[in-house]
Biotite code that builds the C-alpha atoms (Angstrom):
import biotite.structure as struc

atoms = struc.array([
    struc.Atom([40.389, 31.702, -17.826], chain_id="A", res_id=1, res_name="UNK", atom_name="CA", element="C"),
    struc.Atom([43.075, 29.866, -15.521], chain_id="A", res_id=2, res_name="UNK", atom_name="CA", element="C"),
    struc.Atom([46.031, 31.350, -14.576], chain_id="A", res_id=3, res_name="UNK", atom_name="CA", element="C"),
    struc.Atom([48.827, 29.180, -13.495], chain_id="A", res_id=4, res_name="UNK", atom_name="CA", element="C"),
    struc.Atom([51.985, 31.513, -11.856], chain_id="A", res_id=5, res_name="UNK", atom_name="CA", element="C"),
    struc.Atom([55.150, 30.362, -13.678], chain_id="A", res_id=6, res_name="UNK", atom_name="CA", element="C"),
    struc.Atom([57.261, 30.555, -10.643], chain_id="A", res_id=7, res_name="UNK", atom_name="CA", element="C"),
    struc.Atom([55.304, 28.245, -8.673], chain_id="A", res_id=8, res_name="UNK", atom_name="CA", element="C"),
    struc.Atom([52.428, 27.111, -10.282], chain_id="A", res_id=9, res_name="UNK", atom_name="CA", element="C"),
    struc.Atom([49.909, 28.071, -8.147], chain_id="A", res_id=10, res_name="UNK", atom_name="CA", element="C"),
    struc.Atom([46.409, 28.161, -10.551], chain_id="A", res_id=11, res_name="UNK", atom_name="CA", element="C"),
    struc.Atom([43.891, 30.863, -10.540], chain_id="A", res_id=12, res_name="UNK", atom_name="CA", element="C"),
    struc.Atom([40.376, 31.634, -12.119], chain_id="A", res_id=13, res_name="UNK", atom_name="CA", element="C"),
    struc.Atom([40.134, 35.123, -13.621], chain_id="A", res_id=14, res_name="UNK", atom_name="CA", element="C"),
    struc.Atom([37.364, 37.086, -16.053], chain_id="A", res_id=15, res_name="UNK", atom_name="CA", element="C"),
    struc.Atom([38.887, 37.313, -19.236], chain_id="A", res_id=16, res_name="UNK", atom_name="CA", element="C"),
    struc.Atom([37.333, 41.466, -19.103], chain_id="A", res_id=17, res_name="UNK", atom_name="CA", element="C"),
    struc.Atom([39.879, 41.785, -16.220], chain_id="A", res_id=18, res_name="UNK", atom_name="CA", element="C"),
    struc.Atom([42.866, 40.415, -18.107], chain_id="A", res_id=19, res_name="UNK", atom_name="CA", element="C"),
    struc.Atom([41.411, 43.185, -20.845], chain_id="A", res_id=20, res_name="UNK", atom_name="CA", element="C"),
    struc.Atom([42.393, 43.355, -24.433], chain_id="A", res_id=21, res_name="UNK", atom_name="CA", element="C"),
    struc.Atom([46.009, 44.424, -24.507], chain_id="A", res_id=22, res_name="UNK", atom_name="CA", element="C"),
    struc.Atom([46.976, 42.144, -21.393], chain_id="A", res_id=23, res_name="UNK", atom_name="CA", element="C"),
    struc.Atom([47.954, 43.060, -17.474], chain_id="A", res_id=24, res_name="UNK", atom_name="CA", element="C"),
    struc.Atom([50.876, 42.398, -15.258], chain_id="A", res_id=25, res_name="UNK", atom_name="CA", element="C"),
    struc.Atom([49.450, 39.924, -12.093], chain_id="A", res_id=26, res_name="UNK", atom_name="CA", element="C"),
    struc.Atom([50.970, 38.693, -9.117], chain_id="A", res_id=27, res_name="UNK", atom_name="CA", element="C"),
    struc.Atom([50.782, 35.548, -7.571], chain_id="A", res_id=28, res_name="UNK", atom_name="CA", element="C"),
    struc.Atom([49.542, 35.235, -3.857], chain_id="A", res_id=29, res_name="UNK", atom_name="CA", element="C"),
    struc.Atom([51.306, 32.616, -2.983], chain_id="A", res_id=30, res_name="UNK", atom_name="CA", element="C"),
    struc.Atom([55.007, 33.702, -4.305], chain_id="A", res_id=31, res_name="UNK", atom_name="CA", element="C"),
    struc.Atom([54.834, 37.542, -4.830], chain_id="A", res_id=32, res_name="UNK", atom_name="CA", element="C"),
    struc.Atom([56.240, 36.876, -7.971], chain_id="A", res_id=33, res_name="UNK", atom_name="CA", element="C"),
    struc.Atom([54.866, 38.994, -11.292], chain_id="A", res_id=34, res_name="UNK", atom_name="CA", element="C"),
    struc.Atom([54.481, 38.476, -14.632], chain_id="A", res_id=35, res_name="UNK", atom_name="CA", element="C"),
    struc.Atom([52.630, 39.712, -17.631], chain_id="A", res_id=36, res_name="UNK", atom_name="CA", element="C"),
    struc.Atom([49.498, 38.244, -19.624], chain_id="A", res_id=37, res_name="UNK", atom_name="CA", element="C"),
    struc.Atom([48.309, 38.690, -22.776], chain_id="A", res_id=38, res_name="UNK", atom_name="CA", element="C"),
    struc.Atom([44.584, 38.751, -23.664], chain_id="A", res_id=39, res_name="UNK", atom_name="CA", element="C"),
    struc.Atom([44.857, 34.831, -24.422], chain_id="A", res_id=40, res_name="UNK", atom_name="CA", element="C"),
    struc.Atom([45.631, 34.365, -20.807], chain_id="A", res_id=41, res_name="UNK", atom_name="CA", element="C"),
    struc.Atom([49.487, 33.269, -21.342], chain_id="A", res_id=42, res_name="UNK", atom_name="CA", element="C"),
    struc.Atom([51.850, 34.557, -20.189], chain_id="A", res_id=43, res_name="UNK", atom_name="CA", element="C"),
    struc.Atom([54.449, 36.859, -21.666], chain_id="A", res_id=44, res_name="UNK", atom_name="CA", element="C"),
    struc.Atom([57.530, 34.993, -22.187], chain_id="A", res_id=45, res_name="UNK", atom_name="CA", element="C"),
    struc.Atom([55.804, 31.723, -21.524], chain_id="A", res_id=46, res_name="UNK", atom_name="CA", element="C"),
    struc.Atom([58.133, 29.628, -23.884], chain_id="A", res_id=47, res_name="UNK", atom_name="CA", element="C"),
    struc.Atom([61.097, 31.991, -23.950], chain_id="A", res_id=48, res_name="UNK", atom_name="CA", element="C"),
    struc.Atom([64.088, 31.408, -21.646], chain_id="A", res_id=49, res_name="UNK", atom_name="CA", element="C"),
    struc.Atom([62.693, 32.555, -18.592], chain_id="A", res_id=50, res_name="UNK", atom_name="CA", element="C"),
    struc.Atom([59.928, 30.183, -18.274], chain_id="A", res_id=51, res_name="UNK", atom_name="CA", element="C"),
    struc.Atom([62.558, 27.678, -19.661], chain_id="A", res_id=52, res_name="UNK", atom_name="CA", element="C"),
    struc.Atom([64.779, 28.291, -16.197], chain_id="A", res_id=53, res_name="UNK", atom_name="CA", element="C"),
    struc.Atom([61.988, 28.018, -14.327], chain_id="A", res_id=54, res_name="UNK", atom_name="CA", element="C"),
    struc.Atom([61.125, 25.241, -16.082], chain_id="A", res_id=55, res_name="UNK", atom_name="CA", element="C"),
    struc.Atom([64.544, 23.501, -15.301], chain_id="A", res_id=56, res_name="UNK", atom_name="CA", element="C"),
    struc.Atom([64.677, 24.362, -11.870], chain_id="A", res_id=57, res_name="UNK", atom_name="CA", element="C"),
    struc.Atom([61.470, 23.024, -11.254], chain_id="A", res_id=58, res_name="UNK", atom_name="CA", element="C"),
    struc.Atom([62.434, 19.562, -12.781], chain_id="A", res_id=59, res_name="UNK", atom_name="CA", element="C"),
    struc.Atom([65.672, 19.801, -10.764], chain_id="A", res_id=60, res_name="UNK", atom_name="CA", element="C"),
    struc.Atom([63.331, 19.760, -7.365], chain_id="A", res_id=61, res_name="UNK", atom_name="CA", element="C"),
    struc.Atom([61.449, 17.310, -9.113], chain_id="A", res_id=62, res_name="UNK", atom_name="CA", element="C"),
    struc.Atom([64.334, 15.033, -9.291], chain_id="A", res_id=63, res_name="UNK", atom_name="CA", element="C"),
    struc.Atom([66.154, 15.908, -6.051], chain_id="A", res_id=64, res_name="UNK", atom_name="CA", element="C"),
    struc.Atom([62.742, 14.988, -4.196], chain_id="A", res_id=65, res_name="UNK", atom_name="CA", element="C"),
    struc.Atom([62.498, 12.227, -6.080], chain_id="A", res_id=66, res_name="UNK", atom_name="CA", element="C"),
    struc.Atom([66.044, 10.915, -4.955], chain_id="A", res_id=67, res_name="UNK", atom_name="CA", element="C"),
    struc.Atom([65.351, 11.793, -1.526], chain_id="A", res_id=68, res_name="UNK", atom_name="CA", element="C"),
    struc.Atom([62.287, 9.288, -1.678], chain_id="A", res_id=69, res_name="UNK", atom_name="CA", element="C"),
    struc.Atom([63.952, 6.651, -2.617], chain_id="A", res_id=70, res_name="UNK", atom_name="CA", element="C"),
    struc.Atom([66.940, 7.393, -0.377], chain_id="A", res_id=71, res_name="UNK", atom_name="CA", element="C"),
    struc.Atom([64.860, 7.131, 2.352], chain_id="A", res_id=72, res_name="UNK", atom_name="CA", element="C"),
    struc.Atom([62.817, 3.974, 1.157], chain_id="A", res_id=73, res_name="UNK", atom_name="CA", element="C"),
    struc.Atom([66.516, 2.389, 0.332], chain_id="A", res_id=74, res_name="UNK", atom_name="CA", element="C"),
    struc.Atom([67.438, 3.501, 3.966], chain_id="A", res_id=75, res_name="UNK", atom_name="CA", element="C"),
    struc.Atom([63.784, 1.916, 5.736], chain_id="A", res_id=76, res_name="UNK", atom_name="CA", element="C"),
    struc.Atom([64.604, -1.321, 3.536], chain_id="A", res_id=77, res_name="UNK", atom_name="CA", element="C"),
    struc.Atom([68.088, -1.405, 5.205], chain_id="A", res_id=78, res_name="UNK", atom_name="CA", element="C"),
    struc.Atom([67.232, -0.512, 8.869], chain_id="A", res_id=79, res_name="UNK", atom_name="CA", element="C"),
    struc.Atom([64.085, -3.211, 8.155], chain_id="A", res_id=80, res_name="UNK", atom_name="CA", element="C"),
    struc.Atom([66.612, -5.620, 6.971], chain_id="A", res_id=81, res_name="UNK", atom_name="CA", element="C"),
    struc.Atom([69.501, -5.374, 9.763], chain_id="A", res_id=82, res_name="UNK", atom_name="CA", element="C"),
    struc.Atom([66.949, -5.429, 12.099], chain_id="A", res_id=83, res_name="UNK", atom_name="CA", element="C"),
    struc.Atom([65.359, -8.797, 10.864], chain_id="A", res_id=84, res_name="UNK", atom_name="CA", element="C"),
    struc.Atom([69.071, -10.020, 10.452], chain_id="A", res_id=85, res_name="UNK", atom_name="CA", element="C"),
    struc.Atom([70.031, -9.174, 13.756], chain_id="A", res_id=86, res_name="UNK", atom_name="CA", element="C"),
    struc.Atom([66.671, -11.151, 14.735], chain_id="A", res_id=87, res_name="UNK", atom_name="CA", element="C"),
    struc.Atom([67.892, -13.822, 12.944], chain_id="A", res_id=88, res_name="UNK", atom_name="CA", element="C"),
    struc.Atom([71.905, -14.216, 14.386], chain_id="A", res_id=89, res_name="UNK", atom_name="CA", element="C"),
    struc.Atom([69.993, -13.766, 17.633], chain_id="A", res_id=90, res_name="UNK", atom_name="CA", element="C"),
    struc.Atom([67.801, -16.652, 17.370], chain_id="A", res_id=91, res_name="UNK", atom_name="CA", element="C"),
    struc.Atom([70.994, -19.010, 15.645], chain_id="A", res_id=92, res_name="UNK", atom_name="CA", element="C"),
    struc.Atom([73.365, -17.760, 18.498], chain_id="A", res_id=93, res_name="UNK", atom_name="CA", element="C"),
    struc.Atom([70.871, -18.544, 21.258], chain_id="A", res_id=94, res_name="UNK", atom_name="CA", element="C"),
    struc.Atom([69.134, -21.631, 19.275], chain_id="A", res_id=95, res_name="UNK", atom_name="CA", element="C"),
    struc.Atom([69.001, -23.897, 22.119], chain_id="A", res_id=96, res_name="UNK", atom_name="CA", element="C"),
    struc.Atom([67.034, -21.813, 24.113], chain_id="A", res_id=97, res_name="UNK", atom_name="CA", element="C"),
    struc.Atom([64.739, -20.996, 21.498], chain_id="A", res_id=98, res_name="UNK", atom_name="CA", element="C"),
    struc.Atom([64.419, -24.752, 21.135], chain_id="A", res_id=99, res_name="UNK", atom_name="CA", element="C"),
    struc.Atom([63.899, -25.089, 24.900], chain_id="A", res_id=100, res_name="UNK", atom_name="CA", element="C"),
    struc.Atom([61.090, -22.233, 24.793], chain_id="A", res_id=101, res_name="UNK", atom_name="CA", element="C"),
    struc.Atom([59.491, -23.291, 21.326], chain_id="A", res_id=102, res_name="UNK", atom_name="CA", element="C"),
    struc.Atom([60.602, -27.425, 21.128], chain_id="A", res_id=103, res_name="UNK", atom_name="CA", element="C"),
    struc.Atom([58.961, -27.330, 17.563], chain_id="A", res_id=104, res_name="UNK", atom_name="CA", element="C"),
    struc.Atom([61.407, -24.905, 15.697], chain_id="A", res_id=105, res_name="UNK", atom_name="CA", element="C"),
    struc.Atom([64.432, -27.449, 16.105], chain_id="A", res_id=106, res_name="UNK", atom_name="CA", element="C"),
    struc.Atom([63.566, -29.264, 13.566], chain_id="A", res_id=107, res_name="UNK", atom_name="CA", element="C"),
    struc.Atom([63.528, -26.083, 11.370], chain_id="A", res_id=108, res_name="UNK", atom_name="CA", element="C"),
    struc.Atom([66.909, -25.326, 12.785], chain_id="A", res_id=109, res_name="UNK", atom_name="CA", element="C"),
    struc.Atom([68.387, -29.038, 11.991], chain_id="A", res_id=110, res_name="UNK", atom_name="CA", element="C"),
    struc.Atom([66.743, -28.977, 8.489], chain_id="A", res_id=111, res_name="UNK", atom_name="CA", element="C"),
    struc.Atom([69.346, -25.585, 7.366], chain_id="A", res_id=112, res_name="UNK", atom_name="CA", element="C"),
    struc.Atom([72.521, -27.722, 9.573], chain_id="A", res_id=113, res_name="UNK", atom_name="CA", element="C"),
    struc.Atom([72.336, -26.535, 13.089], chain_id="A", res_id=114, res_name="UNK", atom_name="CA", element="C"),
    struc.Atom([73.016, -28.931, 15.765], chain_id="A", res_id=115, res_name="UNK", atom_name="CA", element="C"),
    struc.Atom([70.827, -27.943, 18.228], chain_id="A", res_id=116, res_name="UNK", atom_name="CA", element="C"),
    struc.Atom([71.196, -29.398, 22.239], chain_id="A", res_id=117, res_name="UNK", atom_name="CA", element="C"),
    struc.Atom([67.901, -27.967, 23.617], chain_id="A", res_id=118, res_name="UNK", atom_name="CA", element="C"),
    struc.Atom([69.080, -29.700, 27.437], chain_id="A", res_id=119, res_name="UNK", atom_name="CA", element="C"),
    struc.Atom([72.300, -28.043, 27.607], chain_id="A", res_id=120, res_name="UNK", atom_name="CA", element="C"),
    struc.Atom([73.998, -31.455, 28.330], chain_id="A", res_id=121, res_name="UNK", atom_name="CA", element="C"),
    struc.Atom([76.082, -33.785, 26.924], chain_id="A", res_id=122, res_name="UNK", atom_name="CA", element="C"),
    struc.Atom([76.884, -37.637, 27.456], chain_id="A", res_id=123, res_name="UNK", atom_name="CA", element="C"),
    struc.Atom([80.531, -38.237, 28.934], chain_id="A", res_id=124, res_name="UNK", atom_name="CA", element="C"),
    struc.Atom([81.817, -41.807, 29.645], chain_id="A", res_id=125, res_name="UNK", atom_name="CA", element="C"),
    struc.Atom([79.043, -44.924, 28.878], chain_id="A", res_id=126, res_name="UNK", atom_name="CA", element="C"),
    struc.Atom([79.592, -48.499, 29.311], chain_id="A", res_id=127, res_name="UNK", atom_name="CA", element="C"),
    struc.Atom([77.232, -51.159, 28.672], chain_id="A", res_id=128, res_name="UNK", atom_name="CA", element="C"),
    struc.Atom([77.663, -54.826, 30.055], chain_id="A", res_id=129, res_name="UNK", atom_name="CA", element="C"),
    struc.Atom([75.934, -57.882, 29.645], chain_id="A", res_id=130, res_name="UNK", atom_name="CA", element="C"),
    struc.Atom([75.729, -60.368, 32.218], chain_id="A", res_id=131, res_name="UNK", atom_name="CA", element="C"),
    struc.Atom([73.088, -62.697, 34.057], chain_id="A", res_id=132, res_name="UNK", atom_name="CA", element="C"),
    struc.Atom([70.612, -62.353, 37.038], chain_id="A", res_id=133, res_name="UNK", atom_name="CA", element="C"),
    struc.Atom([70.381, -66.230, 37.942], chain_id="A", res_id=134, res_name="UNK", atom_name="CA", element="C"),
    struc.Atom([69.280, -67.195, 34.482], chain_id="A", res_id=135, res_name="UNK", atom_name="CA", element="C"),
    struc.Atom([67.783, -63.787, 33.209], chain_id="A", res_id=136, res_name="UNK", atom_name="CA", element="C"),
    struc.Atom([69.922, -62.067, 30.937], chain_id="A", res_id=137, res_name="UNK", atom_name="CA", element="C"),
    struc.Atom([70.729, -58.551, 31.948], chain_id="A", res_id=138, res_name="UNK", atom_name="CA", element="C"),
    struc.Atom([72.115, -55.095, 29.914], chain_id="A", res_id=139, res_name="UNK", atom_name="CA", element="C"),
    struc.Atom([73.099, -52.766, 31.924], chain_id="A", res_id=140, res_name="UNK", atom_name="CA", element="C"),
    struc.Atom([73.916, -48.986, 30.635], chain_id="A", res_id=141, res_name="UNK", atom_name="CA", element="C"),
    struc.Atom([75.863, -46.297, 32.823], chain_id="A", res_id=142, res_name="UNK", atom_name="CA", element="C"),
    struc.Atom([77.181, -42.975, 32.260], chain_id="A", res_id=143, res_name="UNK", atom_name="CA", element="C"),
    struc.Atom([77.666, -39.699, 33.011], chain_id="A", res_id=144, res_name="UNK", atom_name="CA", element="C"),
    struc.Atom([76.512, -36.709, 31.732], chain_id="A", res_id=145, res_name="UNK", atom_name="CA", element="C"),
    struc.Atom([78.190, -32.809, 31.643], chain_id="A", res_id=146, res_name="UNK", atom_name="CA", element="C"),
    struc.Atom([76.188, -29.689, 32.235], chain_id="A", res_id=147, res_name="UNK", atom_name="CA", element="C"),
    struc.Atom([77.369, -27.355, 29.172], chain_id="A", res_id=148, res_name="UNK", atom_name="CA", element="C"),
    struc.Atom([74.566, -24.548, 28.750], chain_id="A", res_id=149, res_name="UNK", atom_name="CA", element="C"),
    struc.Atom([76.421, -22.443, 32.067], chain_id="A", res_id=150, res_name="UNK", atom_name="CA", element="C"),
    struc.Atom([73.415, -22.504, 33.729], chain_id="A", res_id=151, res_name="UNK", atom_name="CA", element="C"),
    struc.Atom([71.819, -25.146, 36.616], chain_id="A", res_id=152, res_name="UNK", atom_name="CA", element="C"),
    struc.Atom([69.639, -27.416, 34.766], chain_id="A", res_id=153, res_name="UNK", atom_name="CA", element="C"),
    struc.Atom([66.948, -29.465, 35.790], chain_id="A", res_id=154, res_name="UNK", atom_name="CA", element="C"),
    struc.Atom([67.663, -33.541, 34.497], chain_id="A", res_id=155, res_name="UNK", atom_name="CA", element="C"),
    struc.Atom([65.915, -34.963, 31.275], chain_id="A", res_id=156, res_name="UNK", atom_name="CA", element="C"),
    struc.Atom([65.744, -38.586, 31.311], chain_id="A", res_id=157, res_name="UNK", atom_name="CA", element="C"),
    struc.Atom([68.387, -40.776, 28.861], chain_id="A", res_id=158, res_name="UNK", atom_name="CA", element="C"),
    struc.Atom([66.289, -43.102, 26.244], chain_id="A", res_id=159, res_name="UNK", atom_name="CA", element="C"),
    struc.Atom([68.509, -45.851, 25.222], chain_id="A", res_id=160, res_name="UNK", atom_name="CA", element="C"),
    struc.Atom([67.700, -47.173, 22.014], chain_id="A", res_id=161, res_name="UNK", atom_name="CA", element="C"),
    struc.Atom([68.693, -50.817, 21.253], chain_id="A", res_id=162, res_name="UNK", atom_name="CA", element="C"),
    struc.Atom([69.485, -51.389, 17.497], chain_id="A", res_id=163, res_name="UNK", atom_name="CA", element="C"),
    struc.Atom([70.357, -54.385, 15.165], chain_id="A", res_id=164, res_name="UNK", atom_name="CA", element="C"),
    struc.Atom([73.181, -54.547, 12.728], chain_id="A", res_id=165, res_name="UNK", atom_name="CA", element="C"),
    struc.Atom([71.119, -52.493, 10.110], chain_id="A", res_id=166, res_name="UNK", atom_name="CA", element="C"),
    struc.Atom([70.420, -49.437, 12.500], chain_id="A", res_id=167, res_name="UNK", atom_name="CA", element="C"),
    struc.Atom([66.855, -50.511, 13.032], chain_id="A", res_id=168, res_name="UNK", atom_name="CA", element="C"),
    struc.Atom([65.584, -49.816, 16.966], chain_id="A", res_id=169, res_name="UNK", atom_name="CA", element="C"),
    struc.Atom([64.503, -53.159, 18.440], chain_id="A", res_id=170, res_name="UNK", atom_name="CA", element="C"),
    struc.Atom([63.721, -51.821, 21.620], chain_id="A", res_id=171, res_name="UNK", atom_name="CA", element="C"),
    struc.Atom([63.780, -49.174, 24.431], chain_id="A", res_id=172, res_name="UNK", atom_name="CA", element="C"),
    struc.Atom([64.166, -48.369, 27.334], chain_id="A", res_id=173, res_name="UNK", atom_name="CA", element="C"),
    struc.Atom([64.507, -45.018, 29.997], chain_id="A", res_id=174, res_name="UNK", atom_name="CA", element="C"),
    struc.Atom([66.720, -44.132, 32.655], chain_id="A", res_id=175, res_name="UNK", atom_name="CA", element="C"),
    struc.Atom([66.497, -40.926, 35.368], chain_id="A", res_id=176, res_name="UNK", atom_name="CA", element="C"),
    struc.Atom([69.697, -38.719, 35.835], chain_id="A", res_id=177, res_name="UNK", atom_name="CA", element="C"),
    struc.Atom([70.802, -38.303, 39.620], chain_id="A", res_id=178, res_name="UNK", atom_name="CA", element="C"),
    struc.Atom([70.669, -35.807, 41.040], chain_id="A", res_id=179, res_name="UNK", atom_name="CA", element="C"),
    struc.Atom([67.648, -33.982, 39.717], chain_id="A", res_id=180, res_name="UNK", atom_name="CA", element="C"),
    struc.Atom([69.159, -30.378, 38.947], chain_id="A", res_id=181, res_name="UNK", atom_name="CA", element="C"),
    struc.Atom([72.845, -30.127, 37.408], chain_id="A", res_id=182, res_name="UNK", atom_name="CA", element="C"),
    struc.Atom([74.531, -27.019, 38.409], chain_id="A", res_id=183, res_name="UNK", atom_name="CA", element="C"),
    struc.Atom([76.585, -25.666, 35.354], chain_id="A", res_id=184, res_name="UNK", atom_name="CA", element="C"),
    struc.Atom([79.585, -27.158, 34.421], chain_id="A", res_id=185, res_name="UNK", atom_name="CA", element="C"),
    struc.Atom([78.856, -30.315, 37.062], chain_id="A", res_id=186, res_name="UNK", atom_name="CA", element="C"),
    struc.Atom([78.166, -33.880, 36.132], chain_id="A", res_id=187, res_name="UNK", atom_name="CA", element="C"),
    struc.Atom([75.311, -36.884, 36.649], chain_id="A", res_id=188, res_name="UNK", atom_name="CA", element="C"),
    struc.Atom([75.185, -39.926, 36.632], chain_id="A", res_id=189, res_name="UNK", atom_name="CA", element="C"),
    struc.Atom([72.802, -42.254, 35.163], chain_id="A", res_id=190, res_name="UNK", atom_name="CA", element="C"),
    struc.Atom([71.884, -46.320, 34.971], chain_id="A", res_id=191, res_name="UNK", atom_name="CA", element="C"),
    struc.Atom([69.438, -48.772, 33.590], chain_id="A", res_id=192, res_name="UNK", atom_name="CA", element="C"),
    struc.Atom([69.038, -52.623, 33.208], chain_id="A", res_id=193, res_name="UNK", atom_name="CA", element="C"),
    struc.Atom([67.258, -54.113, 30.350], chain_id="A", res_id=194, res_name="UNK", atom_name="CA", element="C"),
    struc.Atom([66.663, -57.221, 30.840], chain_id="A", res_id=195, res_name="UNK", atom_name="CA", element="C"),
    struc.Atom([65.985, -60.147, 27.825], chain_id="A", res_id=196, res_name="UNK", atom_name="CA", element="C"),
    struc.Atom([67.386, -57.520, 26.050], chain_id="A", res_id=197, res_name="UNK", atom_name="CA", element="C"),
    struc.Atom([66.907, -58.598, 22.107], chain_id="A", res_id=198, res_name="UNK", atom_name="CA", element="C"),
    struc.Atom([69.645, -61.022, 21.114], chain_id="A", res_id=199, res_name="UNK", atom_name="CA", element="C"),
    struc.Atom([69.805, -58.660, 18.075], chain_id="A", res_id=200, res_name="UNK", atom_name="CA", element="C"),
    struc.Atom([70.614, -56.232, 20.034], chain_id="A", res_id=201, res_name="UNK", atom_name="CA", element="C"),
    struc.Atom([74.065, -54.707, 18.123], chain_id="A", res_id=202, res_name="UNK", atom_name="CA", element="C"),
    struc.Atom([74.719, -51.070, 18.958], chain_id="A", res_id=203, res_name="UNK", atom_name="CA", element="C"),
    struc.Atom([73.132, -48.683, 21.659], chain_id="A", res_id=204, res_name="UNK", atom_name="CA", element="C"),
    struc.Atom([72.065, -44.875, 20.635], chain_id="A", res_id=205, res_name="UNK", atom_name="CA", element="C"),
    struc.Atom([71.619, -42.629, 23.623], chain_id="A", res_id=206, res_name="UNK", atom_name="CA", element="C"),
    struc.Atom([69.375, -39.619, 23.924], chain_id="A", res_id=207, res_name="UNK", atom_name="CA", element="C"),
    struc.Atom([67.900, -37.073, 26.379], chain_id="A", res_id=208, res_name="UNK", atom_name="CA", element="C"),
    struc.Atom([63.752, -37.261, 26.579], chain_id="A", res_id=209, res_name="UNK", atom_name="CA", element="C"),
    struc.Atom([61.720, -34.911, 28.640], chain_id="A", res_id=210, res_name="UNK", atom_name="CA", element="C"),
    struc.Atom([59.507, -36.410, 31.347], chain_id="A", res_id=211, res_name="UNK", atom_name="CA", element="C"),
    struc.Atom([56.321, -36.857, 29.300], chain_id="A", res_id=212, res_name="UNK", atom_name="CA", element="C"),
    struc.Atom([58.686, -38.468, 26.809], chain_id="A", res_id=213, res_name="UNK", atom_name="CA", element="C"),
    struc.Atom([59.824, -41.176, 29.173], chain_id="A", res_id=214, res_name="UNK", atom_name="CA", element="C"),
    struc.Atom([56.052, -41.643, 30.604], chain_id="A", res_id=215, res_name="UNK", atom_name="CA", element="C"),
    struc.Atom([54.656, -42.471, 27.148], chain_id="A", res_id=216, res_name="UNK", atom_name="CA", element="C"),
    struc.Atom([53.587, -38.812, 26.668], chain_id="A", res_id=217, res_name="UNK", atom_name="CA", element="C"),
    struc.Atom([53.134, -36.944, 23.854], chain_id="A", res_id=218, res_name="UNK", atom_name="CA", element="C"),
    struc.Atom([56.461, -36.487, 22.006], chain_id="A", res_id=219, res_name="UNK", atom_name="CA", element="C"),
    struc.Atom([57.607, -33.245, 20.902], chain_id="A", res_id=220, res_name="UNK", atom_name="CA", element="C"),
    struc.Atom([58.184, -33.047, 16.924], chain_id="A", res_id=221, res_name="UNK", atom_name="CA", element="C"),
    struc.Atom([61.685, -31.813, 18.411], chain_id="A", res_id=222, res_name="UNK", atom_name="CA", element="C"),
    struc.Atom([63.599, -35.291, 18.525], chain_id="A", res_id=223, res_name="UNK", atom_name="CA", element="C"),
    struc.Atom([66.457, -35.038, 21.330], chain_id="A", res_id=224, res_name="UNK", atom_name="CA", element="C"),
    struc.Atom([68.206, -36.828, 18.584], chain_id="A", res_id=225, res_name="UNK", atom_name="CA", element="C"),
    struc.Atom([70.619, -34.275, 17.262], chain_id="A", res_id=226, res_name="UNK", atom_name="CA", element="C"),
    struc.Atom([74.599, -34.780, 17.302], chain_id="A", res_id=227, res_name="UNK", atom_name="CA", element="C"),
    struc.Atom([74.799, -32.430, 20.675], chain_id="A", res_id=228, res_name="UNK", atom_name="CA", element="C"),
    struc.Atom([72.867, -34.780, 22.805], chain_id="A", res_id=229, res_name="UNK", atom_name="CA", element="C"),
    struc.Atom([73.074, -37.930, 21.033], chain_id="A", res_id=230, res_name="UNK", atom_name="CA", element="C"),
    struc.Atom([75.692, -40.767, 21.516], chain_id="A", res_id=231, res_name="UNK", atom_name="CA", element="C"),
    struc.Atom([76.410, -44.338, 19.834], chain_id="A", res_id=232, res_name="UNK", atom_name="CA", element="C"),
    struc.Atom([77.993, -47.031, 21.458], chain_id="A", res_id=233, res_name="UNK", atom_name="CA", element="C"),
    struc.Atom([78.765, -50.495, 20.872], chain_id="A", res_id=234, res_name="UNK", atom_name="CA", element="C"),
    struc.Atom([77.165, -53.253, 23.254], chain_id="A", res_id=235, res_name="UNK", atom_name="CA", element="C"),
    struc.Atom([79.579, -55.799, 24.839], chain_id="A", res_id=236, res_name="UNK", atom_name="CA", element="C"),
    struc.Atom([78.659, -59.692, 24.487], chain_id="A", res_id=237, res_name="UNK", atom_name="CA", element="C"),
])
């Protein structure tokens, strides 16, 4: 027969000729605890309210381990969780350096509304004048630009996008920033002529392109066209 000690349920084979006819007291190895059994092989009391208690206080362990597990698995969610959040604010706060390691993810990071300026500069004062070399016509674009990322930054190039009335680009063209590194918070300069620029030719968009932009290069699905490092302007007749 199997014997199962009602204090903490440890199971145990025994001859039935051992338990005898009229029963024996046993005690559990594991607990010390004692308890009588009748020829059947249950135990005295079995279903009285001593087993009952033990019965209870078993289910209360039951429950309190069961509340500790998912405690902890509530707790592992939440550490899990902050620590993927704070991976998250980390990568929004510091976007434009992500951008500048990892060019691809600034699209992901314009299509949930972040402006993201993966050069660290922005255009200042631009003028654009047309005028005539002999009898070439000329456009000329100048400007500055700002160092705003607090750090020295090697200079992108500026792509100057001509556009008609209805936004549409009509043409191109690239210019270098002077001097080649920007310390933080200093300026640059930059200037191009166009020349038979499209008669079309109604509004300028600025940009910053890398170099292999500017050579004809592979362009990075990262467009430099985002509001930080973008700028519109008018072209004079």
């Amino acid at each position: 027969m199997i014997l199962t000690c009602p204090n903490c349920e440890t199971q145990y084979f025994a001859d039935e000729s051992t338990i005898g006819e009229s029963g024996r007291t046993v005690k559990c190895a594991a607990c010390d605890h004692s308890w009588f059994v009748g020829p059947e092989g249950q135990a005295e009391g079995e279903k009285g309210p001593i087993a009952g208690a033990h019965e209870a206080y078993r289910e209360k362990v039951r429950q309190r381990r069961l509340r500790a597990s998912r405690s902890a698995a509530v707790m592992a969610w939440l550490i899990v969780g902050s620590l993927f959040g704070a991976t998250l604010a980390g990568g929004i706060v510091f976007r434009d350096r992500v951008v500048e390691a990892w060019p691809q993810s600034a699209a992901t990071f314009k299509a949930i509304g972040l402006d993201v300026n993966r050069f660290g500069l922005e255009f200042l004062e631009t003028e654009a004048e047309r005028y005539f070399d002999g009898t070439t016509p000329i456009l000329e674009i100048t400007g500055q630009v700002e160092n705003t990322s607090g750090r020295e930054r090697r200079a992108p190039f500026v792509r100057v996008l001509l556009l008609d009335e209805n936004g549409a680009m009509i043409g191109e063209s690239f210019a270098p920033i002077t001097p080649g590194q920007i310390p933080a918070g200093r300026t640059a300069s930059f200037s191009t002529r166009v020349e038979n620029p499209p008669f079309e030719a109604f509004e300028l968009e600025l940009q910053f392109a890398t170099e292999d932009e500017a050579s004809g290069g592979p362009q990075s699905v990262a467009d430099a066209g985002t509001s930080d490092d973008e700028l519109q302007a008018g072209v004079d007749d």
